[in-house]
C-alpha positions, 0 to 999 in steps of 0.5 A: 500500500502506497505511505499516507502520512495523511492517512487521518486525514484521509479517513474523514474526508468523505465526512467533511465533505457533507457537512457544507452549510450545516452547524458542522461546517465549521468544525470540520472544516477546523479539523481539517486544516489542523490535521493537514496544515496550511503552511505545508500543505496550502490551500486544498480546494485551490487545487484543481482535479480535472473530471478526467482525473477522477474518472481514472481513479476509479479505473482498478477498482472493486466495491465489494458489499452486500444488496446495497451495493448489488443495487449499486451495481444494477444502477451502473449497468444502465448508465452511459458506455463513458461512464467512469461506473463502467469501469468498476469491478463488482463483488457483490451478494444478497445476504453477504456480510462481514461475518459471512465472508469469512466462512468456507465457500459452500453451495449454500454460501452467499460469496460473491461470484467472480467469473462465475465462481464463488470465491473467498473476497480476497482471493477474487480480489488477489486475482483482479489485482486492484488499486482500491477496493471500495467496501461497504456491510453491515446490513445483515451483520448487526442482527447477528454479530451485535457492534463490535462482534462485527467490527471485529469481523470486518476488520479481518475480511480487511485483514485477510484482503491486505494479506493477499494483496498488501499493496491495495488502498482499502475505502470504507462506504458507511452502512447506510439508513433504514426509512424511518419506523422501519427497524428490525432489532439491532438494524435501526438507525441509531445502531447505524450511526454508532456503528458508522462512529466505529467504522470510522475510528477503524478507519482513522487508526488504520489508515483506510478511506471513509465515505458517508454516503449515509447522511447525504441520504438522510433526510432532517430526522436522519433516517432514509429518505424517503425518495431514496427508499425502494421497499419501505426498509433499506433497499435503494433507488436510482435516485439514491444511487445518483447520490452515491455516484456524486459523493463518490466523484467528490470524494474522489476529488479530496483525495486526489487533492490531498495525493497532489498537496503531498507529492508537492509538500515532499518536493519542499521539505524532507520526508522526515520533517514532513512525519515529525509535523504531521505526526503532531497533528491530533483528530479533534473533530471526533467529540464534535461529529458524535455529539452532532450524530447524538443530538440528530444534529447530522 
């Protein structure tokens, strides 16, 4: 996997990204230019990513997930032949989950197919050899393996994946909402924010990507829009999927930003001092972002 001396950074740009124009914006905001100075780092957003550059982000990729992101894969079958969603690798089941991936290929197992076979993620991944793998489960964990039981086992699907294929970049896509009133035991929307809180300090330890598609999909009492919702319960629209598509452009934008912002500041200043800065850099937006998601605030 390429060095990220950014990679805290990194995890919560997707989350920065959805706060404009609410009681967020200015904390996160904060909590960017303090884990990403200025002054070796300029200003971010007056670096300019061509469309181009975005496209070809997405050009080695997988996004692997469950029946959100089987929806997802529907959704791209339909978009234009230039699309950059025609460029993504899919490794998606109904019923897939964390704990699951971790079970022995059966008939009866739910992995992904991949070239018509089921496959173990990370030896299909190991045989695709992306540059990112884009994740997103926890809709058939929670019921079963309760928060942490299915942190633990989404961190070693991510572990036998980086084992097989240590050079990948792993992107973490937030578990999304269920419509409002429609929960079934420990799947309800605010065992969705705690476990997303979990999801992104895994992230943020680890180093992997964050993107919260969730809250661009919430509506002002956070839960499931309903437009966005196709069966009362969880399952997405097309409309919901054009979200997804803009969220991840954008995200893909910050980072490619941060990547130039880097390259540059390494030309300016030895690898060493650049770590020893950013080293002492602290997270400070964590409090304010699970205040905000306990109040409803996000």
């Amino acid at each position: 996997m390429k060095k990220r001396v950014l990679a805290k950074w990194l995890a919560v740009v997707g989350m920065a990204l959805l706060f404009g124009g609410s009681d967020m914006t200015s904390a996160v905001a904060l909590a960017a230019e303090e884990t990403a100075p200025t002054e070796i780092f300029g200003n971010l957003e007056e670096i300019e990513i061509s469309e181009e550059e975005i496209d070809a982000y997405f050009e080695n990729s997988v996004f692997l997930g469950d029946s959100i992101m089987l929806g997802f894969r529907n959704y791209t079958r339909k978009q234009a032949s230039d699309s950059f969603l025609k460029q993504i690798q899919f490794l998606a089941a109904g019923s897939y989950s964390a704990s699951n991936s971790l079970w022995e290929v059966t008939t009866e197992s739910v992995h992904p197919l991949y070239q018509g076979k089921k496959l173990q993620a990370w030896n299909s991944i190991e045989k695709i050899a992306p540059d990112k793998v884009f994740i997103c489960l926890g809709l058939n964990d929670l019921n079963i393996s309760g928060l942490q039981g299915s942190l633990d086992n989404y961190k070693e699907l991510i572990r036998r994946i980086q084992e097989k294929s240590p050079e990948v970049e792993i992107h973490i896509i937030s578990m999304t909402y269920t419509l409002a009133g429609a929960s079934s035991g420990k799947l309800n929307n605010d065992t969705i924010r705690e476990y997303n809180l979990m999801l992104l300090d895994a992230a943020i330890e680890n180093g992997w990507g964050y993107i919260d598609v969730a809250n661009a999909l919430a509506d002002d009492n956070g839960d499931l829009a309903e437009a966005y919702c196709s069966d009362g319960f969880v399952h997405q629209t097309a409309a919901a999927y054009d979200v997804w598509t803009v969220v991840l452009r954008e995200y893909a934008r910050a980072d490619l930003r941060v990547e130039t912002a880097f390259a540059d500041a390494l030309e300016a200043m030895e690898m060493a001092t650049a770590k020893e800065v950013i080293a002492q850099q602290a997270v400070p937006f964590r409090n304010s972002v699970v205040e905000a998601v306990f109040k409803g605030s996000i």
